[in-house]
C-alpha positions as MATLAB code, in Angstrom:
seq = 'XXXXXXXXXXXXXXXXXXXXXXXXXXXXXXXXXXXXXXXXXXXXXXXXXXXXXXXXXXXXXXXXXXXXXXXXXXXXXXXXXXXXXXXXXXXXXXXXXXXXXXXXXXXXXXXXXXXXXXXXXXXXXXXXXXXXXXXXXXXXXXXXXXXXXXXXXXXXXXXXXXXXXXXXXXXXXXXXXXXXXXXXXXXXXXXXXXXXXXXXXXXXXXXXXXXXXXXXXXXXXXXXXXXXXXXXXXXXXXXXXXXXXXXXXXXXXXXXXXXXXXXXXXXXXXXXXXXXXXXXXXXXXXXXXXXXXXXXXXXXXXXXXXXXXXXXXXXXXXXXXXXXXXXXXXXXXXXXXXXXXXXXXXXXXXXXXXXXXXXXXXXXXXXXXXXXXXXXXXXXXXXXXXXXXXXXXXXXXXXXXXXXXXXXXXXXXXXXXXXXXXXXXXXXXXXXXXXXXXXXXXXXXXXXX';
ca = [
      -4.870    8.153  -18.339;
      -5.059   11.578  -16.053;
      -7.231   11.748  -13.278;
      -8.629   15.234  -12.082;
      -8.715   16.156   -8.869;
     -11.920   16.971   -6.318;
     -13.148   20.064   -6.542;
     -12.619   21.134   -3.170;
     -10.687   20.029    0.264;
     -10.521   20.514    3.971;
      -7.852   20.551    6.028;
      -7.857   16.862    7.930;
      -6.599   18.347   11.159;
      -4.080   15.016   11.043;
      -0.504   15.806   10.440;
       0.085   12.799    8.317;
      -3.003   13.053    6.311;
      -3.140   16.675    5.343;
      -6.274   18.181    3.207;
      -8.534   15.432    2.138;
     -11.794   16.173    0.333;
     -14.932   17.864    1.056;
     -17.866   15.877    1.963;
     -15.182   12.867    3.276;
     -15.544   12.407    6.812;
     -13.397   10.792    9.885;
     -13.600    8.647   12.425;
     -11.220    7.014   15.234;
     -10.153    3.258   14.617;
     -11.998    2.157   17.961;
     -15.414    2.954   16.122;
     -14.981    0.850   13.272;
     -13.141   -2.139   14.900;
     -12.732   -4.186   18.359;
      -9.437   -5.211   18.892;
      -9.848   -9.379   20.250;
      -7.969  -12.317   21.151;
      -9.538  -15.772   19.975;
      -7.062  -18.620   20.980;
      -7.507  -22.602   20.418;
      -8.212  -22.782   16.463;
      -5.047  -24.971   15.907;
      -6.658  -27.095   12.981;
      -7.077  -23.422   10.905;
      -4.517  -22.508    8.324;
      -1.319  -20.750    9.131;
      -1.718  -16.851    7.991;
       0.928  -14.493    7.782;
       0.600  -10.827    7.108;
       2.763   -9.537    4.407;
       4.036   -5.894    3.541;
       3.431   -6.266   -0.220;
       0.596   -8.546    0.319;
      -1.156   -7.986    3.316;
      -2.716  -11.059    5.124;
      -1.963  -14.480    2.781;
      -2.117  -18.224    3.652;
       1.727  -18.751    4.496;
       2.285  -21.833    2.913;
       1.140  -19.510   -0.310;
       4.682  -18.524    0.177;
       8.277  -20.023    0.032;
      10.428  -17.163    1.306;
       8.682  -16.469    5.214;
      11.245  -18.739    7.064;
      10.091  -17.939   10.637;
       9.040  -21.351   12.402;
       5.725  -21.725   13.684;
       5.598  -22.637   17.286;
       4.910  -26.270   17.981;
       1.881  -25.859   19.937;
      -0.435  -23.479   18.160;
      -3.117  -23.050   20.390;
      -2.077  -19.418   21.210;
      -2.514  -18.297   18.139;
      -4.950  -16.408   17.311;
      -8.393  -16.675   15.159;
      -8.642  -14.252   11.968;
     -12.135  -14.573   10.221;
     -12.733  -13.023    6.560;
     -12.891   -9.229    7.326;
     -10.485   -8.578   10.382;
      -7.930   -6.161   10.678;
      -4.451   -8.104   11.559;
      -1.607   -6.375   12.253;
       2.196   -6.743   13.140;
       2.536   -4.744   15.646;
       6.273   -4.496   15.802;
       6.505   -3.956   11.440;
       3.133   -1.947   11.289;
       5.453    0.699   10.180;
       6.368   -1.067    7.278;
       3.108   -1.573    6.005;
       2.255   -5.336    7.696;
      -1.121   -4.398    7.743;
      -4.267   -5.886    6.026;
      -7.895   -6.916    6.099;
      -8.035  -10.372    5.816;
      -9.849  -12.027    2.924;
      -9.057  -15.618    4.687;
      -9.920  -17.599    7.915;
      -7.000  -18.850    9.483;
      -4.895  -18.345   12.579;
      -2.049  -15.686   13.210;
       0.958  -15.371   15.920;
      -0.080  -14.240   19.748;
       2.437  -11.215   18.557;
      -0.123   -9.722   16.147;
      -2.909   -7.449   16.548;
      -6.368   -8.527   15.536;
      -9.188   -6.587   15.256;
     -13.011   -7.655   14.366;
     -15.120   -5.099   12.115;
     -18.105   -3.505   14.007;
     -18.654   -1.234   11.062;
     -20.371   -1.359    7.723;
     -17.515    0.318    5.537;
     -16.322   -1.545    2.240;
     -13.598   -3.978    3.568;
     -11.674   -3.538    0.388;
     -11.754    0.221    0.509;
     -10.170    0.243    4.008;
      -7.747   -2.599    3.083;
      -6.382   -0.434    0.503;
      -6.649    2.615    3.388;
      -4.799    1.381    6.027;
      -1.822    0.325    3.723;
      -1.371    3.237    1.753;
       2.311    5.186    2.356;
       0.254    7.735    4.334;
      -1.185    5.286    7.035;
       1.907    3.845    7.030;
       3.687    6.931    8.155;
       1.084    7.308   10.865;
       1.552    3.932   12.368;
       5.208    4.835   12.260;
       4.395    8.154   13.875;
       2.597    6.182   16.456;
       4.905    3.813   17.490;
       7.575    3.850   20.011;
      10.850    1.815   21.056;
      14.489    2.496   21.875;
      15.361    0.158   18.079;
      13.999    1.278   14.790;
      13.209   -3.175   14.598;
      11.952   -2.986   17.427;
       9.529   -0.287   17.363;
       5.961   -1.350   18.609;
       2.690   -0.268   17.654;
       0.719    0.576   21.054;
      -2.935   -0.316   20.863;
      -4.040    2.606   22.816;
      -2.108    5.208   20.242;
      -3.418    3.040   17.091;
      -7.327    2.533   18.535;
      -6.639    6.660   18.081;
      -5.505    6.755   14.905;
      -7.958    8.688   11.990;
      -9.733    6.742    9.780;
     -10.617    8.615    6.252;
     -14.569    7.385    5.254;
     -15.831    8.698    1.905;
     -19.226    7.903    1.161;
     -19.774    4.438    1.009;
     -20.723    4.113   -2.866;
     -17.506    5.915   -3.030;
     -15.522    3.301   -1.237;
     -16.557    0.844   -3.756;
     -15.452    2.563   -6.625;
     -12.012    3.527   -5.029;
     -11.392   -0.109   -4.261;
     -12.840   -1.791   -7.459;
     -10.477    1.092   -9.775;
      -7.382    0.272   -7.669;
      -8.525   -3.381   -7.714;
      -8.381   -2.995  -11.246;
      -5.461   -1.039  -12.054;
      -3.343   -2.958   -9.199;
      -3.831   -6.460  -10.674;
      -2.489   -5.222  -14.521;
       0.394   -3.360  -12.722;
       0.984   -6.570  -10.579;
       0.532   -8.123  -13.931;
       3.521   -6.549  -15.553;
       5.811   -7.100  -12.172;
       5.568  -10.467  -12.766;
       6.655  -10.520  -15.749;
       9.757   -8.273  -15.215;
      10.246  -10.447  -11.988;
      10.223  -13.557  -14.387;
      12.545  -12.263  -17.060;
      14.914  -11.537  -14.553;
      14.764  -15.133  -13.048;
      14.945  -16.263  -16.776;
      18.170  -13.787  -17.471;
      19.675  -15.485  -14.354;
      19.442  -18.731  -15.009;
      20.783  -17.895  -19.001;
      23.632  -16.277  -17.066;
      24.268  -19.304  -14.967;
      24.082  -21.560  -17.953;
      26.825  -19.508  -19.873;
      29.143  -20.006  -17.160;
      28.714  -23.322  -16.653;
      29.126  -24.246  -20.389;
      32.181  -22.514  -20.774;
      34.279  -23.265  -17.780;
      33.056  -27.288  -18.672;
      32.994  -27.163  -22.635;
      35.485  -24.101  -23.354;
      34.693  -21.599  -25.744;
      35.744  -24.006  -28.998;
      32.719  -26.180  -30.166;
      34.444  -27.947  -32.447;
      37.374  -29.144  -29.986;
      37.374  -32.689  -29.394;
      35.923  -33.817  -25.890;
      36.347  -36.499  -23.124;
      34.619  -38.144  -20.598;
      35.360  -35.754  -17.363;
      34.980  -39.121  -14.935;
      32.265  -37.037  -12.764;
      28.893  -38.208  -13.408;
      27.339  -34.791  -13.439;
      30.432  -33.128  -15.097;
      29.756  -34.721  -18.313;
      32.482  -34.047  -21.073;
      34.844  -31.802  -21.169;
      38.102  -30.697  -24.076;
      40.484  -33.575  -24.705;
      43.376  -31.343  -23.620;
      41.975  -30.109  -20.243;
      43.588  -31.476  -16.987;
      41.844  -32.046  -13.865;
      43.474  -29.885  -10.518;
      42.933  -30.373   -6.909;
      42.730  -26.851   -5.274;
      45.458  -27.434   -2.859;
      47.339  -28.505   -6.089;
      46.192  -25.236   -7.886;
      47.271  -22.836   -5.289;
      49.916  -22.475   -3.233;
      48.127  -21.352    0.204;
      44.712  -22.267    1.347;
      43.839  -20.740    4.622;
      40.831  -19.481    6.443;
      41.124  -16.681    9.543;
      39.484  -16.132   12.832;
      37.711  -13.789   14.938;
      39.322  -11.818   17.668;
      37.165  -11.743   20.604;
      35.424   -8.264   20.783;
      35.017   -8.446   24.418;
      38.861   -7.597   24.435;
      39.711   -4.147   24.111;
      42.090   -3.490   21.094;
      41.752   -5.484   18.291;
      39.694   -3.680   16.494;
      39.808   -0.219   17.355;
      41.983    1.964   15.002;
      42.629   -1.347   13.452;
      44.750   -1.053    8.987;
      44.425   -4.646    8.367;
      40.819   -5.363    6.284;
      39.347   -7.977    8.182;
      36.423   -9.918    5.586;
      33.380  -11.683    7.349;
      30.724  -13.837    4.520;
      28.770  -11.082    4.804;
      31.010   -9.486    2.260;
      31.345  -12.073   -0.143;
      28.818  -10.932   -2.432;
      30.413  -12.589   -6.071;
      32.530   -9.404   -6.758;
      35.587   -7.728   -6.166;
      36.244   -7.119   -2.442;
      37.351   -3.308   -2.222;
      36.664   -2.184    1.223;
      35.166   -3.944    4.330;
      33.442   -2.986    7.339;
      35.943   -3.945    9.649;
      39.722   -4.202    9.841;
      41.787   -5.371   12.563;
      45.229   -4.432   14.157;
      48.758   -5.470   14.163;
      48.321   -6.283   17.288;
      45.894   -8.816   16.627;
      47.748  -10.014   13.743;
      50.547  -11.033   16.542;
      48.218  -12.982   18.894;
      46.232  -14.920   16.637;
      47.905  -16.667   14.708;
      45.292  -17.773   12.625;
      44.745  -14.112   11.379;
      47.200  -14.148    7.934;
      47.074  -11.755    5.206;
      45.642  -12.334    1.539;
      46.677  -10.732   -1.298;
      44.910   -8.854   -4.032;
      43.412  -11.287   -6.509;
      43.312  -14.632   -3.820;
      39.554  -15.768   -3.583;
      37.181  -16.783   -0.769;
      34.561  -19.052   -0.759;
      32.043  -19.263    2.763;
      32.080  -22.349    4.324;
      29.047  -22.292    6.592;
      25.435  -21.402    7.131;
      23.200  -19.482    5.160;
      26.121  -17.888    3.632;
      27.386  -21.258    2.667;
      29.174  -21.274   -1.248;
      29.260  -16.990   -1.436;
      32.138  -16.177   -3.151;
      34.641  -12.895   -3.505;
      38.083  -11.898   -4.854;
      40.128   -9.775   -2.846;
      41.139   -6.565   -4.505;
      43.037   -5.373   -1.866;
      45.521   -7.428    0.779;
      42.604   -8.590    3.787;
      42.581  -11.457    6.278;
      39.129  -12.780    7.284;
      37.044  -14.834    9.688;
      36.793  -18.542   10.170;
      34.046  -19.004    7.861;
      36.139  -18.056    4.993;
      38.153  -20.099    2.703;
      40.692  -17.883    0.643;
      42.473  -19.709   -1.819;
      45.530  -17.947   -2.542;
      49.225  -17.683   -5.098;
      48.353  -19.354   -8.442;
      50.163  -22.132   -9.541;
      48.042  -24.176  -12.506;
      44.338  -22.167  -12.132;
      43.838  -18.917  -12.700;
      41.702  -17.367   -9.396;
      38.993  -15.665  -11.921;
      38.491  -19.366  -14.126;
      38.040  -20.654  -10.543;
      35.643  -18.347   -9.505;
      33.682  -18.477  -12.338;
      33.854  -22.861  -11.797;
      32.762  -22.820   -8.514;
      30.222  -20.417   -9.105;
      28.935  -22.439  -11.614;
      28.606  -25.321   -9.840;
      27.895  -24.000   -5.882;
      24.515  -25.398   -5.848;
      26.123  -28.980   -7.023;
      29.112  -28.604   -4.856;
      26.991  -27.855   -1.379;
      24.280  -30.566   -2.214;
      26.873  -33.270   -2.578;
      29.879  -32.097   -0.126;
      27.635  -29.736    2.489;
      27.355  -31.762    6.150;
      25.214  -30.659    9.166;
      21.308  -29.920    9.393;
      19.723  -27.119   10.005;
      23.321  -25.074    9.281;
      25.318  -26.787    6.595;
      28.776  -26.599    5.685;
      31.930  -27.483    3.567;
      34.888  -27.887    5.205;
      38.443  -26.433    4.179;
      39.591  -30.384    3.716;
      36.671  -30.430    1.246;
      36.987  -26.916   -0.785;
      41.364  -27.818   -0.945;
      40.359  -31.750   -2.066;
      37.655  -30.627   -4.737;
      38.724  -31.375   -8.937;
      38.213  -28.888  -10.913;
      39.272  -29.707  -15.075;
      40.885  -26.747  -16.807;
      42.687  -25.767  -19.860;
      46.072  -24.180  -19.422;
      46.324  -20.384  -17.821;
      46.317  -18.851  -21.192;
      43.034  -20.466  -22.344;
      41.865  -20.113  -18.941;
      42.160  -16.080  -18.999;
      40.514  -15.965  -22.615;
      37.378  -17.894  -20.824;
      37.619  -15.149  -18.179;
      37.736  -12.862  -20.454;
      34.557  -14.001  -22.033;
      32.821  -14.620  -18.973;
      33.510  -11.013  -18.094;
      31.828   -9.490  -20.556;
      28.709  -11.807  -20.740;
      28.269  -11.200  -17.201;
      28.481   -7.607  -17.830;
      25.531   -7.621  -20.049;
      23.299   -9.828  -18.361;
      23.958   -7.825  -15.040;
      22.700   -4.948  -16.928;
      19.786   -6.687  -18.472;
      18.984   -7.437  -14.887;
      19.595   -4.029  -13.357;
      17.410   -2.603  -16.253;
      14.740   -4.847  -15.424;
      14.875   -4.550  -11.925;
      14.742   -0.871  -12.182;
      11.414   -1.484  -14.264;
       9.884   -3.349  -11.198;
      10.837   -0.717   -8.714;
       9.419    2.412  -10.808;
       5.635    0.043  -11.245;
       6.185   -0.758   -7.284;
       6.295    2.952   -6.851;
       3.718    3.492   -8.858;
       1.803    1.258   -7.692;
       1.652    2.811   -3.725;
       1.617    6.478   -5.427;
      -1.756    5.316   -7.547;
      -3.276    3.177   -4.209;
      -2.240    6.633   -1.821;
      -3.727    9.332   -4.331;
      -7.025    7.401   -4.527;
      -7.921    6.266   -0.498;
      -7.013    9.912   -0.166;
      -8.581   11.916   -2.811;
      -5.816   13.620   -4.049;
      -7.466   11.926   -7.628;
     -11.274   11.934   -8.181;
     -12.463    8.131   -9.718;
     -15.909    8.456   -9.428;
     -16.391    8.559  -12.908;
     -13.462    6.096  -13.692;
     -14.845    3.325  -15.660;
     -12.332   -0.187  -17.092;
     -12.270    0.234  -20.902;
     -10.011   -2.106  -23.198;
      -8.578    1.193  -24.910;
      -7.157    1.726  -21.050;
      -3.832    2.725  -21.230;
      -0.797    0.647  -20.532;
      -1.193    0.784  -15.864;
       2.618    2.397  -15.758;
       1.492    5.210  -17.656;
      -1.944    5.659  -15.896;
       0.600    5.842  -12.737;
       3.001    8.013  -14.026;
       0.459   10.655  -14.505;
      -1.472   10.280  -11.273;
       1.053   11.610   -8.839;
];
C-alpha cells in the first residue's frame, strides 16, 4: 500500500517541522493546554508514562523498577485527556495523552486540554520523531540524562492542527495500521522468548543427560538434578580447578592506578556470556604491587559475578585480565573443562542464585559458595565433544534470535516513519479506508517513507 502525497505545502516557519501542508494550520502549546498541579489523589492508580507506550497503568508493566514514594500525596492527578510529560526524558519520546485516570510523579509535567482537537490525533502528534526532536531542541542541561524540558520553552513549542475531520482520520488509519504492526512485534518478540528458552533447554539437557540417549543413567543425589550418565563423576569447583580467586578495586581517588595502566582490569559489567577480548579499563603494575588482591587470569579461566543485579553473569577470558571484587574467576583445569563449566552454570544460574543467593534487596553468592558447588561431568574428552555441540547450537539459535530481532527493529522503525509521515502530511489518508485485501502493515511501511 502507497500513499500519495498532498498536493501542495507551506513552509512551517519551524526548523524541526519543515513544509507541512496547505490548508494545515498552527498554534502554540499554551492555547491548546494549561499546564496544572492536582496533589492528594493517593487512592488513584499508579501511571507511568512510557516511550513506546505513552501514559499506561504501571502495574500494566513488569520491567519499570523505580519505587514509588511512600507517601503519595504529591503526586499528581492525570484525568482521561491530559498531556503528561517527563520532563527530564521528553526527548526520548515520554510523552502522551492519557487515556487513564490515575496519578503521576511531582517530576512530571501535566497539562489539562482547553481545546477541542481529537485527543488521539495529538497523542500520535506530540510523539512522532519530529516532536521529539523539538522537545530535544528545547531542552537544556549540562548531562545529555539530565536534560530538562523547561515549561516556558515547551508552552512555545508549535502545534500542527489539520482540520479536525482530518485529525480523525489520521488517528483512526495509524490506529489501525499501528495495532497490526504492534501485532506482528509481538509475535517476533515471542518467538524470540520461545528460541531462548529452546536454547536454555539444550544446554541444560546436555551438560545433565550428555549427548548419548541410550547411555545408562543414575540418580545425580540433587533433587532438581535428576539423572544423569552412569559414568559421570560429581566435582567440587575448588576440586576442578586449581585457582579460584576474585580481585579488587584500586581506589580512583589515588592518582596512578589507572592511568596508562597494560593490565585488563574486568568489572560484571563485562561479563556478558562470551569471550572477554578487551575491557574498558586496565590497571598498572604498580597497582598490581600494592594490592595484593589484584592477580592475573589467564586466557580461557572463567568468571562468574557474585553480587547484585549482575549476580550469576558469566565470561571467559580470552586474554590474561585481573578483575574486581565482584568477580569469581575460576582458573587452571584440572578434572572440568572451563567451556563444559560455563555452559553448566549457565544452565542452571537461575537454580543456583535462588537456592545459594543471600541478602535482600542486593543478593549474592559468595566465593565459599561458587568453589563448594557439585557439578557431575563426564571425563575432559566427552566434556569438549558436549562443548563442541553446545557451540554450534548456540550459534544457530543466536542467529535465529538476531534475525528475529532485526525483524522487530525494521517494524519499530516503521512503525515511527508511518506515525511521523501521517501527523505531518508528508502522506495524504484522507481517502485511506481498512480493507481485508490490506496489505501485510511492514510493507504498507516500507513504502510510506
Amino acid at each position: 500500500m502507497s500513499f500519495p502525497a498532498y498536493p501542495a505545502y507551506k513552509d512551517s516557519g519551524v526548523d524541526w517541522l519543515g513544509e507541512i501542508p496547505e490548508g494545515w494550520s498552527i498554534k502554540p502549546l499554551w492555547a491548546l493546554f494549561r499546564r496544572h498541579k492536582l496533589t492528594g489523589f493517593p487512592d488513584e492508580q499508579l501511571l507511568s508514562v512510557y516511550r513506546d507506550y505513552g501514559v499506561i497503568p504501571k502495574a500494566s508493566r513488569d520491567d519499570n523498577f523505580n519505587k514509588p514514594s511512600d507517601d503519595l500525596g504529591a503526586y499528581q492527578l492525570v484525568k482521561v485527556g491530559d498531556l503528561a510529560i517527563n520532563k527530564m526524558k521528553a526527548w526520548q519520546g515520554s510523552v502522551g495523552i492519557s487515556s487513564h485516570n490515575g496519578i503521576v510523579s511531582p517530576a512530571y509535567h501535566v497539562y489539562a486540554p482547553s481545546h477541542s482537537e481529537a485527543p488521539q490525533y495529538l497523542h500520535h502528534l506530540f510523539r512522532c520523531n519530529e516532536y521529539i526532536a523539538g522537545y530535544l531542541a528545547n531542552s537544556k542541561g549540562i548531562r545529555v540524562n539530565q536534560w530538562d524540558l523547561e515549561p516556558q520553552q515547551h508552552s512555545r513549542m508549535s502545534v500542527l492542527l489539520p482540520s479536525f475531520q482530518e485529525q480523525t482520520q489520521i488517528a483512526r488509519f495509524l490506529d489501525h495500521e499501528t495495532t497490526r504492526i504492534d501485532a506482528l512485534i509481538e509475535k517476533q518478540q515471542r518467538l524470540i522468548e520461545l528460541l531462548k528458552e529452546k536454547r536454555q533447554a539444550v544446554i541444560s539437557h546436555a551438560v545433565t543427560k550428555g549427548l548419548d540417549p541410550t547411555v545408562p543413567m543414575k540418580d545425580s543425589g540433587v533433587e532438581w538434578l535428576g539423572e544423569v550418565p552412569a559414568h559421570w563423576e560429581a566435582w567440587k569447583l575448588n576440586h576442578a580447578f586449581g585457582g579460584i580467586g576474585s580481585g579488587t578495586t584500586p581506589p580512583s581517588a589515588e592518582h596512578g592506578w589507572y592511568d596508562g595502566g597494560t593490565i585488563p582490569w574486568i568489572t560484571t559489567s563485562e561479563l556478558r556470556e562470551s569471550i572477554i577480548t578487551t575491557t574498558k579499563k586496565s590497571v598498572t603494575l604498580e597497582a598490581l604491587g600494592k594490592f595484593s588482591a589484584l592477580q592475573i587470569h589467564p586466557p580461557g579461566s572463567l568468571a562468574i559475578a557474585m553480587y547484585g543485579a549482575t549476580i550469576g553473569r558469566l565470561g571467559m577470558l580470552g586474554i590474561s585480565a585481573t578483575t574486581n571484587q565482584a568477580c569469581c574467576v575460576l582458573s587452571n583445569p584440572r578434572s572440568l573443562e572451563p567451556k563444559f563449566t560455563f555452559y553448566w552454570l549457565h544452565g542452571f544460574r537461575e537454580v543456583i542464585i535462588s537456592l545459594y543467593a543471600t541478602g535482600g534487596g542486593q543478593p549474592n553468592i559468595s566465593q565459599d559458595t561458587v568453589a563448594n558447588l557439585k557439578i557431575p561431568a563426564p571425563d575432559i574428552e566427552e566434556q569438549q565433544v558436549i562443548s563442541d555441540f553446545l557451540d554450534q547450537k548456540t550459534i544457530e539459535h543466536d542467529s535465529l534470535v538476531k534475525e528475529a530481532e532485526r525483524v522487530v527493529g525494521f517494524l519499530q522503525e516503521r512503525r515511527s516513519a508511518l506515525i511521523s509521515a501521517a501527523v505531518t502530511g508528508k502522506i495524504d489518508v484522507r481517502n485511506w479506508q481498512p480493507t481485508a485485501s490490506t496489505q501485510a502493515p511492514e510493507l504498507a511501511v516500507a513504502e510510506a517513507d
